[in-house]
C-alpha positions as CSV (number, residue, x, y, z in Angstrom):
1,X,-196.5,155.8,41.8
2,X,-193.6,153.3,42.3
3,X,-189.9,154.4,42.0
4,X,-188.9,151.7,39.7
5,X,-191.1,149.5,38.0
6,X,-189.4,147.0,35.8
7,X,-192.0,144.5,33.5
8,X,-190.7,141.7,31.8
9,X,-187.3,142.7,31.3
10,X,-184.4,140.3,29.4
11,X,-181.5,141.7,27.8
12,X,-178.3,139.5,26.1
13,X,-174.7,140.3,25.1
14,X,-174.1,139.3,21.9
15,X,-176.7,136.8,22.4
16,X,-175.8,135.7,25.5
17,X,-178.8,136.0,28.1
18,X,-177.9,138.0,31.2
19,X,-181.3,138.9,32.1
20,X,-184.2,136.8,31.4
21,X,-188.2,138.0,32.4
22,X,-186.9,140.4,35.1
23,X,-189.6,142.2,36.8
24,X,-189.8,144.4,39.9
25,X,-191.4,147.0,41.5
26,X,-189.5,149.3,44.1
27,X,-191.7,151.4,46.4
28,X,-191.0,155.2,47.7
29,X,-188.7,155.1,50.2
30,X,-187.9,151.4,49.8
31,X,-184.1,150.1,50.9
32,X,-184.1,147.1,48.3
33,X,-180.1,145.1,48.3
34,X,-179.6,143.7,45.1
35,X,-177.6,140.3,46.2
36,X,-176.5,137.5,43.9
37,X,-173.2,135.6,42.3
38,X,-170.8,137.5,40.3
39,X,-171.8,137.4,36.6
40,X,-175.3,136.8,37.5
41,X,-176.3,140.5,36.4
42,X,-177.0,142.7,39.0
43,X,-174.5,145.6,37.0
44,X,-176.7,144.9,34.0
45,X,-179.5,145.7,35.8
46,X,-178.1,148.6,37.5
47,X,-177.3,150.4,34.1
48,X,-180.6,149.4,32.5
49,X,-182.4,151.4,35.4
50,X,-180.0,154.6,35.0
51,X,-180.4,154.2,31.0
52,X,-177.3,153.6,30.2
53,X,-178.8,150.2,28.5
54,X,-182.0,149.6,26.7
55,X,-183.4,146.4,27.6
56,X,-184.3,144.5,24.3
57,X,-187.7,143.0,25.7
58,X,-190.1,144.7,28.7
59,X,-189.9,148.0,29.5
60,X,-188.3,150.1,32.6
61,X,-190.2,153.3,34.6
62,X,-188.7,155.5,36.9
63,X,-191.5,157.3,38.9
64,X,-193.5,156.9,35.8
65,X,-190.6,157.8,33.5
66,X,-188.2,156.1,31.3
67,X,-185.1,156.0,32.8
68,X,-183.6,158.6,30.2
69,X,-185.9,161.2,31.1
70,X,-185.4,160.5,35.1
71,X,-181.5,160.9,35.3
72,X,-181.4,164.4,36.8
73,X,-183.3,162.5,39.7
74,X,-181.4,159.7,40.2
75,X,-178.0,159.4,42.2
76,X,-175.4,157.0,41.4
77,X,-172.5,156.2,43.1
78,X,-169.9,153.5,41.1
79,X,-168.7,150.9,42.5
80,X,-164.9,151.2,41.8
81,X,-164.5,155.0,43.4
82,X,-161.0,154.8,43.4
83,X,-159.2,158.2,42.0
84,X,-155.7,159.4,41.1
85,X,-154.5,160.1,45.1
86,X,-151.8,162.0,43.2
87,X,-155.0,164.6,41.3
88,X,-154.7,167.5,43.2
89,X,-158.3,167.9,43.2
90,X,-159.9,169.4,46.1
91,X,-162.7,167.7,47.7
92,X,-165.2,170.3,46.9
93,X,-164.2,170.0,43.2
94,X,-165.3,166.1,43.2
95,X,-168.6,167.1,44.9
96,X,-169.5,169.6,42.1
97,X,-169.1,167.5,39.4
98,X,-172.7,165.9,40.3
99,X,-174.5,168.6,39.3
100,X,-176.2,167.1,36.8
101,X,-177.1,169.1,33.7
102,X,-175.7,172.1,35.3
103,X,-173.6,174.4,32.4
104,X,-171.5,176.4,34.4
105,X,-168.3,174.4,34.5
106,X,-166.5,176.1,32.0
107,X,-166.6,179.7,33.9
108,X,-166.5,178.1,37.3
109,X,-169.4,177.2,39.7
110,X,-171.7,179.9,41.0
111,X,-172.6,180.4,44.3
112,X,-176.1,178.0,44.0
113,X,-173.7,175.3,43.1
114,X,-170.6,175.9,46.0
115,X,-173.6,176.2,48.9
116,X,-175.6,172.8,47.3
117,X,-172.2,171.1,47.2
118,X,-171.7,172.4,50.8
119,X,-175.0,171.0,51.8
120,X,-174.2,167.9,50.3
121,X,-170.7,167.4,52.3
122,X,-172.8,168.1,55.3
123,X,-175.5,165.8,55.3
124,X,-172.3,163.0,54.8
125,X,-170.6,164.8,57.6
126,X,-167.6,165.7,55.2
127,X,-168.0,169.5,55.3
128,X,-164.7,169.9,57.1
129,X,-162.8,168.3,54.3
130,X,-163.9,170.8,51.4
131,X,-160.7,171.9,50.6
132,X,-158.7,169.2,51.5
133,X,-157.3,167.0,48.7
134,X,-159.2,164.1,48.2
135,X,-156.0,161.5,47.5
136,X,-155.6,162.5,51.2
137,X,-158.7,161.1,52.5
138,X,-159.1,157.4,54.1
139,X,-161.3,155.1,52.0
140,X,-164.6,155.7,53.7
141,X,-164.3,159.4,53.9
142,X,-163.9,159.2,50.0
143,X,-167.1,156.7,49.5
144,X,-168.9,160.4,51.2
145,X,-167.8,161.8,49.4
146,X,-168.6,160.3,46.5
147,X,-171.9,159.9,47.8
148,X,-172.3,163.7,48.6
149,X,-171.6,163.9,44.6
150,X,-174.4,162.0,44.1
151,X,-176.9,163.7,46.1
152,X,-175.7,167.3,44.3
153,X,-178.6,165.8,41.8
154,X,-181.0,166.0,44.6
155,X,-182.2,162.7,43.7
156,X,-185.5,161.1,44.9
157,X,-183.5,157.5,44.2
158,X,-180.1,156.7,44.8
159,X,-178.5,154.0,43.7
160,X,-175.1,152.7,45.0
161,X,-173.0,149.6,43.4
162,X,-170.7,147.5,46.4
163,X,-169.9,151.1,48.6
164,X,-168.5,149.3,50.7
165,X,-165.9,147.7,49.1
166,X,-162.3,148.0,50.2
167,X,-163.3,149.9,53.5
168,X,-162.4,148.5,57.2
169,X,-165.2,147.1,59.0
170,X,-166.5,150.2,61.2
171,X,-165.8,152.4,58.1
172,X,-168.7,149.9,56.5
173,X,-171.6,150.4,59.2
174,X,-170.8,154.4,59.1
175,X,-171.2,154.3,55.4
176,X,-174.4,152.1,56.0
177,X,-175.7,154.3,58.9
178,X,-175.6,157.0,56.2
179,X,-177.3,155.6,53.7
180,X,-180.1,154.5,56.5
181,X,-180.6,157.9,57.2
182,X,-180.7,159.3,53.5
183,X,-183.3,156.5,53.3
184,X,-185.7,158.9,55.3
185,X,-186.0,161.1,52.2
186,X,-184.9,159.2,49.3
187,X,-185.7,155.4,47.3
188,X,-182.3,153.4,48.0
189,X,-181.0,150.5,45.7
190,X,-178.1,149.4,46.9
191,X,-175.9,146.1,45.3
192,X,-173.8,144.5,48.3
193,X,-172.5,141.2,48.7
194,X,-172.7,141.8,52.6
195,X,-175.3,140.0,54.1
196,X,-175.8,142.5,57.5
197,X,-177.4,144.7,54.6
198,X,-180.0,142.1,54.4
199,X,-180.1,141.6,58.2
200,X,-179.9,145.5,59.4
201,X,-180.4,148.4,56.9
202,X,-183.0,146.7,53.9
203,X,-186.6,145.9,54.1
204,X,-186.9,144.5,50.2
205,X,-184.4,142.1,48.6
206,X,-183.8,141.2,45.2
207,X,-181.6,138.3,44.3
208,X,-180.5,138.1,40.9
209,X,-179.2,135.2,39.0
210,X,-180.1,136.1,35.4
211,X,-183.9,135.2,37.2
212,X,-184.9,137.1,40.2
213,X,-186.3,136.4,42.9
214,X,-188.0,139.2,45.3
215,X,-188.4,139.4,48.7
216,X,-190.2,141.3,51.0
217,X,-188.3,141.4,54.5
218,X,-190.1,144.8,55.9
219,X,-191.0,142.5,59.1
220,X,-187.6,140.8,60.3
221,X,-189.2,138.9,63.0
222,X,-191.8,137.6,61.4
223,X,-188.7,136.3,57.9
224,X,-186.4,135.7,60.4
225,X,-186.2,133.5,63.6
226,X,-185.3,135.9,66.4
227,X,-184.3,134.6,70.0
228,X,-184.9,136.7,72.9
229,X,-185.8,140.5,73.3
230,X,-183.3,142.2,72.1
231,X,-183.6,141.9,68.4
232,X,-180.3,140.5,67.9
233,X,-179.5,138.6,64.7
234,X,-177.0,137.7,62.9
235,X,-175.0,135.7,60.2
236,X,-174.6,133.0,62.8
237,X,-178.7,132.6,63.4
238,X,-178.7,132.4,59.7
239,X,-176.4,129.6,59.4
240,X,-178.0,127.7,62.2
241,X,-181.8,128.2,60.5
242,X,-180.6,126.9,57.3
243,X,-178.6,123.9,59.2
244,X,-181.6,122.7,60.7
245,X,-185.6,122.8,60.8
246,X,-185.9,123.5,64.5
247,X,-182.7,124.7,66.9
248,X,-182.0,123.6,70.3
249,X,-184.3,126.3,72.1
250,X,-187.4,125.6,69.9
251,X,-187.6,121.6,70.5
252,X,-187.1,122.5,74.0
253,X,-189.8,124.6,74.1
254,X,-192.0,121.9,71.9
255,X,-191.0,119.6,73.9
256,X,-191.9,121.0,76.7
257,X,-195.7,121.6,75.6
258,X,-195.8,118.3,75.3
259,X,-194.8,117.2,78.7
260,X,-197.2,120.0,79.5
261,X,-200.1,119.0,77.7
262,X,-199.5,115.5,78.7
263,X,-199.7,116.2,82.4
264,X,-203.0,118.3,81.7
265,X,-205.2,115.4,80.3
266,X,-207.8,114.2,82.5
């Protein structure tokens, strides 16, 4: 069963096509990065797969469901994260607000809720912070926790919209290494403008531009013109593939088969 399968999907504002003849088809444990220009409708397509839109052509399946049926097993972390640094909310209190469906909130969490929240701050290695306030907190210790929230749902797909933005460079590849290693367990969608999500953390890409286009990038040396043994690539390597057919080292080595070859004939 796929985790999302999307099937001739368009949708308009006020009859202005965003989405036109979208399809895709997201596999268990799949990192797909959703990449594309500003207005080109990767939100859009973020809130038709949590429900919060019904697409007005094609249809939408979360493991088999429609996506209204599937929310108590999907994770969602916002884009714009940014609270009230003033809210003296504790950090505990942010994580369980993501229990989804759960009807205890008005008499105060039970202990099944405190220990799941716990768990959740642990596996983003925020546990620490519980009771600190979360207006306290650096940027990337607050994307946790935001993603901790998320994962009080238990979701088997998690979805994440620019969690990196407005977060230093190192804070970025933590957040990144995270979501990597919740990867192991869970479907990831992730919208990012940055491209070492491409190049490091996702094996499927979808670029949206009201059309989208899919690829497949599970085997990065086989997509991607590596030089050397130690893996390394990088925005530079990009740059340079797209600047020219063959780079320096390659029409060496061409050239060099051919001097080859030549001294071989008889």
């Amino acid at each position: 069963m796929k985790a999302v399968e999307i099937s001739d999907v368009s949708f308009s504002y006020d009859k202005e096509p965003v989405l036109e003849h979208i399809n895709l088809s997201v596999d268990p444990l799949d990192f797909l990065a959703i990449i594309g220009p500003n207005g080109g409708g990767k939100s859009t397509l973020l809130r038709l797969m949590l429900g919060l839109l019904k697409p007005q052509s094609g249809s939408i399946r979360i493991f088999g469901n429609p996506p209204s049926k599937m929310r108590q097993s999907v994770g969602y972390v916002p884009q714009n994260t940014n609270v009230n640094t003033e809210f003296p909310i504790k950090v505990i209190e942010v994580v369980l607000i993501g229990h989804v469906g759960s009807k205890r909130p008005l008499f105060g969490y039970g202990k099944e809720e405190i220990a799941c929240a716990m768990g959740a701050l642990s596996q983003v290695g925020m546990d620490a912070y519980a009771h600190h306030r979360i207006g306290d907190l650096s940027g990337g210790q607050r994307q946790r926790v935001m993603i901790a929230r998320a994962l009080c749902a238990h979701p088997k797909l998690l979805i994440l919209d620019e969690p990196t933005a407005s977060i230093d460079v190192k804070g970025q590849k933590e957040i990144y290494d995270l979501i990597k290693m919740l990867n192991q367990t869970m479907t990831v969608i992730v919208v990012s403008h940055d491209i070492s999500v491409i190049l490091e953390y996702a094996n499927k890409v979808a670029h949206v531009n009201r059309e989208l286009a899919f690829h497949d990038i599970s085997d990065k040396r086989e997509t991607f013109h590596i030089h050397g043994q130690d893996g390394h690539f990088c925005e530079v390597e990009l740059l340079q593939m797209l600047g020219a057919e063959n780079c320096e080292s390659c029409a060496s080595d061409t050239e060099n088969d051919k001097k080859r070859q030549w001294r071989e004939k008889p």
